[in-house]
N, C-alpha and C positions, 0 to 999 in steps of 0.2 A: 504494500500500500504506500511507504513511503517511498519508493521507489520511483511510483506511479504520481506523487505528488510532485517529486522534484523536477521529471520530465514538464509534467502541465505546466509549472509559474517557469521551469527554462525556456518551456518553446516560446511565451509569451515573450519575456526579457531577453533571451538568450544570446549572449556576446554585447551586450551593451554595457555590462556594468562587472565589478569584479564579483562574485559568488561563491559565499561559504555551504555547501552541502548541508552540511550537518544544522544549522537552523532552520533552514527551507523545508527538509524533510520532519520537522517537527509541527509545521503550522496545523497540521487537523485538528480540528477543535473537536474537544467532548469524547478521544476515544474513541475514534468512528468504527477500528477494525473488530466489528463484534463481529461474535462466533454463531456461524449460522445453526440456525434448527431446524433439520429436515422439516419439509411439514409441506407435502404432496394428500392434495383435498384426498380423504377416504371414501367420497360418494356425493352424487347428485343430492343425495336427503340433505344433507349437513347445510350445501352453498343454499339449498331452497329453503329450510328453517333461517339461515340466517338471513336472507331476503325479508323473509316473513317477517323476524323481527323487528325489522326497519323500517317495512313500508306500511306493513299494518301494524304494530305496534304503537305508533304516535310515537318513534323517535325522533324524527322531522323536526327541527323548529317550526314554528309561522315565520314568514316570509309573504316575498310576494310572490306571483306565481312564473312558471318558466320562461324566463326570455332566451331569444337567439343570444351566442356570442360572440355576434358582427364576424366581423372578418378576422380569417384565424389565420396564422403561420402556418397550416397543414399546407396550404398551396399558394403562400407568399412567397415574393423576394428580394431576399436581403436588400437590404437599402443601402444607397452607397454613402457615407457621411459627407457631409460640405462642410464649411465652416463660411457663416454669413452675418454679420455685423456681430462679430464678437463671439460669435455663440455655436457650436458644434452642433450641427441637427444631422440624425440617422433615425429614422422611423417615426417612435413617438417621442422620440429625446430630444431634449436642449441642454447641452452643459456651455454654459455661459466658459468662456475663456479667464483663468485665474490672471487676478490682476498680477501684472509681472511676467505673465507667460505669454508664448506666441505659436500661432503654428505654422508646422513647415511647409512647405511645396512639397507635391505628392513624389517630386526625383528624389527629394532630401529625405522626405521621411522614407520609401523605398532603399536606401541607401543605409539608413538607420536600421532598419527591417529586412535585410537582406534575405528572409529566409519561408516572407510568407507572401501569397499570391493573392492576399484578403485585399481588398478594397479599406484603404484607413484612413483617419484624419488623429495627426500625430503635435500634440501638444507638448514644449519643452520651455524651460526657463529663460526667459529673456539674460545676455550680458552676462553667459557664461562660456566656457573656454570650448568652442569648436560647434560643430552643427548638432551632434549627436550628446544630449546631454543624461547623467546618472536619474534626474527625477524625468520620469516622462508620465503624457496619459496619452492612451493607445486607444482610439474609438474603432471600433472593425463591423461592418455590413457581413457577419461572421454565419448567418444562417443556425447558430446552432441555437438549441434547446434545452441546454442541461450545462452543469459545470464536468460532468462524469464524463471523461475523454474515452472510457474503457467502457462502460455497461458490462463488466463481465466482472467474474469474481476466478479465484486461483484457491488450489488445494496444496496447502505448506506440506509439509516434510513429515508433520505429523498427521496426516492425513484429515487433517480438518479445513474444510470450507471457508472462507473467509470473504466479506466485501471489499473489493478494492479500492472502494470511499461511499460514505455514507451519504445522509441526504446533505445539501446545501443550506448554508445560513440564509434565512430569508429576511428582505427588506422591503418595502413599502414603498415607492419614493413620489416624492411630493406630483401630484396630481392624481396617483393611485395606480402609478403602474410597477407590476409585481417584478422582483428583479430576485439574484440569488448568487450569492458569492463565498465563494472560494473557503474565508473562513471569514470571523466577523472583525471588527475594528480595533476591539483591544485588544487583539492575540496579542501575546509580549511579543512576537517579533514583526511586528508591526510598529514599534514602541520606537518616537522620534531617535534618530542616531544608529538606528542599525541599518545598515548600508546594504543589505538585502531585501529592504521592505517591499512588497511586491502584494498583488491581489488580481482576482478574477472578477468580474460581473459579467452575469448574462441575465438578459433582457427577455425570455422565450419567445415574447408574444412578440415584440418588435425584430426579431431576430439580430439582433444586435450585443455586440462582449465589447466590456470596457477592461480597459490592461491598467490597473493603476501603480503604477510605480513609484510609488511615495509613500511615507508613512500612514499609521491611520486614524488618526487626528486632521492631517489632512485630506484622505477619502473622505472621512464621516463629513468633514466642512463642504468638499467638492461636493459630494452626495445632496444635502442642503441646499445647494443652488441650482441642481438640476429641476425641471419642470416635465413633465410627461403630457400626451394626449392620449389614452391610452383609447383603444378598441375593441380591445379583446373579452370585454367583462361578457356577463353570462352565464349561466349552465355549464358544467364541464362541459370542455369536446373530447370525447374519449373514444376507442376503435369500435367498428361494429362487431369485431371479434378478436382474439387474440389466441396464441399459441399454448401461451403461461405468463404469468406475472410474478415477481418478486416483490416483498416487503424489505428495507430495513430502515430501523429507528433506533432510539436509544435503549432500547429494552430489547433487542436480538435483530433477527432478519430469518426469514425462510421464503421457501417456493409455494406456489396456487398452480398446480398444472391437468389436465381434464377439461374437455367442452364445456362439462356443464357447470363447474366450479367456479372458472375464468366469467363465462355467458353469468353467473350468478352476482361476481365480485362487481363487472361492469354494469349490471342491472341497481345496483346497491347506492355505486357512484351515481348514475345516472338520477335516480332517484331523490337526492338530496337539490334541493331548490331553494332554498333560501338564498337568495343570488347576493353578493356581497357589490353595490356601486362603488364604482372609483371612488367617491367622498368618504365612504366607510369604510376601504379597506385600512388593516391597522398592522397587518402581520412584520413584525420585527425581529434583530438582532438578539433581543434579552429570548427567546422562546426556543425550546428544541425542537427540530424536526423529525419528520417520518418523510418515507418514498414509497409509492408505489409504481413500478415500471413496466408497462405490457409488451413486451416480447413478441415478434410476429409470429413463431412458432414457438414447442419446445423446445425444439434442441438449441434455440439459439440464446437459451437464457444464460450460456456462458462464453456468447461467442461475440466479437467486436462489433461493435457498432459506433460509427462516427454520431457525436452530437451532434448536426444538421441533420439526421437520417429522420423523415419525415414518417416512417413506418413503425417508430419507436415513440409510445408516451408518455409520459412522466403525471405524475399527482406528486404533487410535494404539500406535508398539510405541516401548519403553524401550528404546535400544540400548547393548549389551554389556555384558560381565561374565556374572553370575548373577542382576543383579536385570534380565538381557531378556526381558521377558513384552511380552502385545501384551492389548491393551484393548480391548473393542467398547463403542460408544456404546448397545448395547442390550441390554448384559449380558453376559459372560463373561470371562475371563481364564486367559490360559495361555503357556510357560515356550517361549520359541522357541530351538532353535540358530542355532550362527553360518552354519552350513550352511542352513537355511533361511531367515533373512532373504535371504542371498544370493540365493536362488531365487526368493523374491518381487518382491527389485528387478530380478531380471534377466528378468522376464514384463514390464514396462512400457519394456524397453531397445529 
């Protein structure tokens, strides 16, 4: 797993700046490499009781009732970022330009980024020594959907299962559009003066990742001044079938695999309506997460998948409180009980 962390923040930064390993490889917050538990559904009865529970039960909040969720990333694309009176715009983003910073012409920053084919708009410190400077922010029209570069998990030496990273820190950002990063702001090596400070965001529904190469006092300020339009609010968008699905959260991870198990899990999600508006959404940094990932078939629940892979979809749920809503990587948002997370983790047990 850290292995797998150190490649994701190198490829972002990588050759721009000097790089200690050994802190990079520690940034996972919360422990992510838990130990999975098999837990392949026993039978059509079990996904259909837990159905039951949910939909006739009165699990459900009130809410309002089901809206579209407009226009989804399933068959968008990527946006290319400009940079127009100040302000970085890629989808539904604006990250205003830090006072003191500038950005480059797409040869220089190309030059800077030698090594990726993304469409970028590349932000560096004004009045310091060469084109190519150690703090940058990296906007990329990046198509992807997830921070997880792998979708797959490895069996260590001791013959147990492991996640190769867990779910993403989830953030909110001002206007309501849902973002998810890497690890959150006060990781300590994030903490001004460490000269490895580095972070991920991705955007799902705008299809857009942001590279932050700075401390994170300074993301959390950046973050702050970004503005969204978002469009994706709605109902989950979720597959009309799926191969298998995986769970992990803070409390383990296992497998959902069978027709009717997966058809039961998706029926579940789909279910849950209390649609969260851009103005309400609240899902934060302070909360832990959960994932659930639907897999086009089974056997490929341990086999590579690129984050832009549009056949792959994520649920990431904010847990507890008021701000627990769950997020699809392919558009929509909505307001889960504690009664029903439960009933989702207990379909993968």
């Amino acid at each position: 797993m850290t292995e797998r962390i150190r490649q994701l923040l190198d490829d972002a930064v990588g050759g721009l700046e000097p790089q200690d390993r050994d802190p990079v490889g520690s940034v996972l917050r919360r422990g992510r490499a838990a130990t999975r538990r098999r837990a392949t559904m026993a039978g059509a009865a079990v996904a259909v009781l837990a159905v039951g529970a949910i939909t006739a039960g009165g699990l459900i909040r009130n809410g309002p009732a089901p809206q579209p969720a407009g226009p989804t990333p399933a068959t968008g694309i990527a946006p290319t970022p400009t940079v127009t009176g100040g302000k970085v715009i890629a989808g539904a983003l604006r990250i205003p330009v830090p006072a003191g910073w500038h950005d480059l012409t797409s040869d220089d920053a190309a030059s800077c980024v030698p090594r990726t084919a993304q469409t970028l708009a590349m932000l560096v410190p004004s009045g310091g020594d060469g084109t190519c400077q150690k703090k940058q922010i990296l906007v990329y029209g990046s198509g992807e959907r997830t921070i997880d570069r792998s979708g797959r998990r490895h069996q260590g030496t001791d013959g147990v299962v492991r996640m190769n990273q867990g779910p993403p820190v989830t953030i909110t950002l001002p206007g309501g559009e849902p973002a998810w990063l890497a690890v959150d702001f006060d990781n300590q090596y994030l903490k001004p003066g460490i000269p490895t400070a580095r972070n991920l965001m991705v955007m799902p529904w705008s299809l857009v990742t942001v590279h932050w190469v700075i401390d994170g006092p300074a993301q959390r300020r950046a973050v702050a001044s970004i503005r969204t339009t978002p469009t994706g609010a709605g109902v989950l968008q979720l597959p009309d079938t799926a191969g298998g699905a995986y769970y992990t959260g803070p409390d383990g991870s296992g497998d959902l695999t069978g027709s009717a198990a997966v058809t039961g899990l998706i029926r579940t999600l789909r279910a849950q309506t209390d649609v969260v508006a851009n103005a309400d959404a609240c899902a934060n940094e302070s909360q832990e997460t959960a994932e659930i990932t639907f897999m086009p078939d089974a056997g490929d629940l341990r086999q590579f998948h690129h984050p832009a892979d549009p056949a792959v979809f994520r649920v990431v749920i904010s847990l507890g409180g008021e701000c627990q809503e769950a997020v699809s990587s392919h558009g929509g948002r909505v307001r889960l009980s504690d009664a029903t997370v439960t009933a989702l983790k207990a379909m993968f047990r």
